[in-house]
N, C-alpha and C positions, 0 to 999 in steps of 0.2 A: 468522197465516198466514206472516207476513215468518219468524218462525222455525223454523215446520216446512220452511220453502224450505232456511236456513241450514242446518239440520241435513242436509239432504237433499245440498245441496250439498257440504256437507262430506263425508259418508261418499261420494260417489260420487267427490270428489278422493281419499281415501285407497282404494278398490276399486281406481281406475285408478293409482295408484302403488304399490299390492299388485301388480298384473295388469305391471306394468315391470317391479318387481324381481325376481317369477318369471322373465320372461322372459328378462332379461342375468343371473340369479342361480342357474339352474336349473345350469348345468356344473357350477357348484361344490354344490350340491347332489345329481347325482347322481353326480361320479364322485368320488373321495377316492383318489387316489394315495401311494404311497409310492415315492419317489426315493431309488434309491443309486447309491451313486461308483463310476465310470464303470471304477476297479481291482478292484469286487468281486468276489471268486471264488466262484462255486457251485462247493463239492467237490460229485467222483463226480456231474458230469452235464455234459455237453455244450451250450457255448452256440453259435449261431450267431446272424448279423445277417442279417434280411429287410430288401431294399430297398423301400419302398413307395411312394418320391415321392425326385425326386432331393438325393441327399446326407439322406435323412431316410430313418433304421432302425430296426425293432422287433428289439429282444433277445429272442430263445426259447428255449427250453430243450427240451433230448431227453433222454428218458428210454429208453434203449435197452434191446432184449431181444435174447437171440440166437435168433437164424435166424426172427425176425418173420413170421407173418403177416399184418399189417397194420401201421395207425399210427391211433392215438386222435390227435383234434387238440379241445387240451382248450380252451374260453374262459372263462376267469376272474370271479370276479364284480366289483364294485363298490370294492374296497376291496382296499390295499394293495399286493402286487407278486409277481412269482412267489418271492421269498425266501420271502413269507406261504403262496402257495398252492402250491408244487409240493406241501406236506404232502395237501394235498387230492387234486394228481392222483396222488399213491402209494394210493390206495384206488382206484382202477382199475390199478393197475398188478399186473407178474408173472401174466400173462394171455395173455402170447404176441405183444402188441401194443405195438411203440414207443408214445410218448405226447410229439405235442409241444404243447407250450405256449409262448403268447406272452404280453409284456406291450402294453396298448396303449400310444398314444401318449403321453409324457408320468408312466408308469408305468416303476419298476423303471427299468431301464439304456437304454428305450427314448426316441426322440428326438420332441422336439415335442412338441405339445397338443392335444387334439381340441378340434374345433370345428364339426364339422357329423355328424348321423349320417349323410350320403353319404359322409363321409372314412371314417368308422369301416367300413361296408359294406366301403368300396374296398380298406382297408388288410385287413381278415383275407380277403378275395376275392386279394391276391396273397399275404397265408398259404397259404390254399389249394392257389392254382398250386402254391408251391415247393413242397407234400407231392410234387404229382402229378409232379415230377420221379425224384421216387423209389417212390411206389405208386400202381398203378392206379384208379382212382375206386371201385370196389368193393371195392377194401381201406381203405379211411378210413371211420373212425368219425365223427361229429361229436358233440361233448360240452359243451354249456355249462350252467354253472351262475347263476342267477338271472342279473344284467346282462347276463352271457354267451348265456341262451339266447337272444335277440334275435338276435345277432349269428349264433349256432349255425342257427337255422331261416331267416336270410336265406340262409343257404350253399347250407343243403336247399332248399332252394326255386331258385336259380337254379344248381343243378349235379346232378352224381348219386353220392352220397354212397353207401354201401351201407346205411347208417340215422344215423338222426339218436337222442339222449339227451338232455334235458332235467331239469335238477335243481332244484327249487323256482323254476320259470317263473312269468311273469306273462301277462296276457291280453297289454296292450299299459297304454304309459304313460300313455294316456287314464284309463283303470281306476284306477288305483292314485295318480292324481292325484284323484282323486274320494274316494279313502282316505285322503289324507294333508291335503287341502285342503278344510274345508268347506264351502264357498262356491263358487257357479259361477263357472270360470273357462275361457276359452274353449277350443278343442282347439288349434288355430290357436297358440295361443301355446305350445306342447309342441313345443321345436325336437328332440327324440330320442322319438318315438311307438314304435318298436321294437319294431313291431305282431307280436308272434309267430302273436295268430288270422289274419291277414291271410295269414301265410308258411304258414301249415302248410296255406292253403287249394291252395297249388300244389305240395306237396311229393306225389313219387311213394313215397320209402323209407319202410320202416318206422318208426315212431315213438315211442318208450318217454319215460314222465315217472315220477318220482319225486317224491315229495312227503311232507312231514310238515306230520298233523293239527293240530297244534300249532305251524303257522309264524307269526307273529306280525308277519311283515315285510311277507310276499304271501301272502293267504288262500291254505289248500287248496283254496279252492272255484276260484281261477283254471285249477288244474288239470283239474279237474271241467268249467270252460267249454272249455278246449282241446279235450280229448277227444270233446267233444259234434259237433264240427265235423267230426271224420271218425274218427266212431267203430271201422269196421271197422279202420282203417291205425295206429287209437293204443290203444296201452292207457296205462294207469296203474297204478301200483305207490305203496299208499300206506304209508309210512312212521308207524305209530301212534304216537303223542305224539312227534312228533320237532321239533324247533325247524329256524328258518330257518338257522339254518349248522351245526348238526349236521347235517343232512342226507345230506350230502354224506360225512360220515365215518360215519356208520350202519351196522352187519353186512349190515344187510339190505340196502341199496342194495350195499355190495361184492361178495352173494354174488350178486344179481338181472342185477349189470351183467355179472359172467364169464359168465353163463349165457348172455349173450345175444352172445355172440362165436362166430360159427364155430370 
C-alpha cells in the first residue's frame, strides 16, 4: 500500500510540474520568432512603423498596387518574420489590392514580446485603425494564415471588415492542445486560447477557409468544425493533399482568393 501511495504521489508531483512548465513554457512553444537588425532593408517594398503602446512599434510592410481597390491586411503565421513570409503574402498579391503585413511583437524589426493574448488582440486592433486611415472598412480584406487566423477572426468579429480569409485555421488552442499533449491538461492553463469558433460566432462578413487535406499540423477537420458553426456565412475551399505551409502557396488557393475580390 505504502508504494502504490509512493508511486502515486510521485506521478501526480511530476503532472503538476508538467502542468507549470506548460504554462510559463507555452510563449516559447508557440511563437518562434525571427529577429533582424534594426538596418535591414526590404528591397522594392515599403516599411512603415505602427505605434501600439508608447515608444513600442510594429514594422509592416506594403506591398503596393496602382490605383488600389482595397488593402489585404495579411497576419502571419507562427514562425519567422516578414523577410520569411512576405514570400507568402505575394500569392495574394497583383489582384488590385495593397497588402499590408505586420510583424508581431518581438518578431522581424518589431519592438517588444508578447505576453498576453490581450496585447496581441490590442496590438493588430491599432493595425487595423492605421489601414482605416487610408481605406474604408469595406475595402480591407482580412487574411490570416494558421497563428494568424486567431488574430484575423478577432478583427472580424469586433469590426466590419468587408470578409474575412482563413488559411489552415485551427478551432481554438484548446483543440490542438489535446493533439499535441496527451494527457489532460487543464483549459485554464492555455494563456493564448485564440478561440477562432468563438469569433466567427459574432462575425457578420463573409467567410472563406482554405485548407489542405493533408495538413499535418492542424487537422483539416478543424476546418470542417469551423464551418459547421455558420455554415450559410462560411464556406471552405479544400486544398487536396496539400500540407500545412504549402498551403498558402498552392495554385489553387491563389487562383480561389482573386476570385474572391471585388
Amino acid at each position: 500500500m505504502k508504494t502504490l501511495k509512493g508511486i502515486a504521489k510521485t506521478l501526480f508531483i511530476m503532472y503538476m510540474i508538467l502542468c507549470i512548465g506548460l504554462y510559463f513554457g507555452q510563449d516559447s512553444l508557440i511563437f518562434n520568432p525571427h529577429k533582424l537588425q534594426e538596418d535591414y532593408h526590404f528591397s522594392s517594398t515599403n516599411e512603415v512603423e505602427i505605434e501600439v503602446e508608447e515608444d513600442v512599434f510594429l514594422n509592416a510592410l506594403w506591398i503596393r498596387e496602382e490605383n488600389p481597390r482595397g488593402a489585404i491586411l495579411y497576419l502571419h503565421g507562427n514562425r519567422g518574420s516578414n523577410k520569411r513570409c512576405r514570400h507568402q503574402a505575394m500569392n495574394m498579391a497583383n489582384n488590385g489590392y495593397d497588402i499590408l503585413m505586420v510583424d508581431y511583437r518581438g518578431y522581424g524589426k518589431s519592438d517588444g514580446a508578447i505576453y498576453s493574448q490581450a496585447q496581441l488582440y490590442a496590438d493588430v486592433q491599432k493595425v487595423y485603425d492605421y489601414m482605416k486611415e487610408s481605406y474604408v472598412e469595406d475595402q480591407i480584406i482580412l487574411a490570416g494564415y494558421s497563428l494568424g487566423s486567431g488574430m484575423a477572426s478577432y478583427l472580424a468579429a469586433h469590426n466590419k471588415p468587408q470578409q474575412l480569409v482563413m488559411i489552415a485555421p485551427y478551432l481554438n488552442f484548446y483543440e490542438l492542445k489535446k493533439r499535441y499533449i496527451p494527457i489532460y491538461i487543464p483549459n485554464f492553463l492555455i494563456k493564448y486560447p485564440l478561440d477562432n469558433a468563438k469569433h466567427i460566432e459574432a462575425i457578420d462578413c463573409p467567410i472563406t477557409l482554405f485548407h489542405g487535406t493533408m495538413d499535418r499540423v492542424i487537422p483539416y477537420n478543424h476546418s470542417e468544425n469551423l464551418v459547421s458553426i455558420k455554415p450559410k456565412q462560411t464556406k471552405l475551399i479544400t486544398l487536396n493533399k496539400e500540407s500545412h505551409r504549402g498551403a498558402i502557396f498552392n495554385g489553387l488557393f491563389r487562383r480561389k482568393f482573386g476570385e474572391l475580390l471585388p
